[in-house]
C-alpha positions, 0 to 999 in steps of 0.5 A: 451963172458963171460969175456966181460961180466966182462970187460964191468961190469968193465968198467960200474963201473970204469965210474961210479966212475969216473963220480961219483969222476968227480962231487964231485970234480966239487961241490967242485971247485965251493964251493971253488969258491963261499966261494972266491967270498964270500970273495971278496964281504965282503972285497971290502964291508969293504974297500967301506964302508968308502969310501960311508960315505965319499961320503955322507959327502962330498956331504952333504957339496957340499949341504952346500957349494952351498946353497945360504945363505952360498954361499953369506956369504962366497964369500961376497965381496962389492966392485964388481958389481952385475954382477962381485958377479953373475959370482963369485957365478955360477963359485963357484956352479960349481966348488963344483958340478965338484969337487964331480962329482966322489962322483955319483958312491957311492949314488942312482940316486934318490939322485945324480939326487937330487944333479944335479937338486939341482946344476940347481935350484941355477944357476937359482936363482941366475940367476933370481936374475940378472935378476931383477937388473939393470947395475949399481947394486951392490954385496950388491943388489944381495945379498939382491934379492938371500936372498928375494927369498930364503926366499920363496924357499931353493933349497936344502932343498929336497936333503939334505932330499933326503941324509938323508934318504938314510943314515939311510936307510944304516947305 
């Protein structure tokens, strides 16, 4: 009885230890997996970093690109219709949203559903604009209604803010 008494003692010890030396080596696992997570969080920051500011450049120029003074300076065409410069002026808005559509994924939603609505305040502009010519205007008398109205009110004034701020904020 007495040497089960030392067997059981040893068996407490050696569980002891192993339980001891189990843990030790789980804490151990897990640091080594939390410096390797560590890691992969500060290299994916390094190589997403330039890819946002390309994000903020990129949509800084849409921004540019579809405001309604540089959108009519640089599709001017005189020989079209009013309503052929219309067409023109929606298909180029659209195409510049659509061609940074990926560029979301970078930025707040605060600031793309700045964009977006920025995209839809133009269309409607330009809209609105047709929308008060007769048949037989001309590019020059689009252009003429788009620059009366911005005038009042710029589109893009907010998110172009909107992305400013957001950049600061960051960088």
């Amino acid at each position: 009885m007495f040497i089960w008494g030392y067997v059981v003692c040893a068996f407490l010890i050696i569980a002891g230890l192993s339980g001891t030396a189990f843990f030790i080596v789980k804490k151990n696992i897990e640091n080594d997996q939390k410096k390797e997570l560590l890691k992969l969080k500060f290299d994916a920051k390094n190589l997403v970093t330039p890819l946002r500011i390309q994000a903020y450049e990129r949509l800084t120029l849409l921004l540019e690109r579809i405001e309604p003074n540089q959108l009519l300076l640089r599709m001017n065409n005189t020989g079209l219709s009013a309503q052929q410069f219309h067409s023109l002026l929606i298909t180029t808005v659209r195409a510049e949203y659509e061609h940074n559509l990926s560029q979301q994924i970078f930025v707040s939603s605060e600031l793309w559903n700045q964009i977006v609505q920025t995209k839809e305040e133009t269309v409607k502009l330009l809209n609105l604009c047709m929308g008060k010519l007769g048949s037989e205007a001309t590019s020059l008398d689009l252009a003429t209604a788009v620059l009366a109205q911005v005038a009042i009110d710029t589109p893009n004034f907010k998110a172009l803010e909107t992305l400013r701020k957001e950049i600061r904020l960051l960088y």
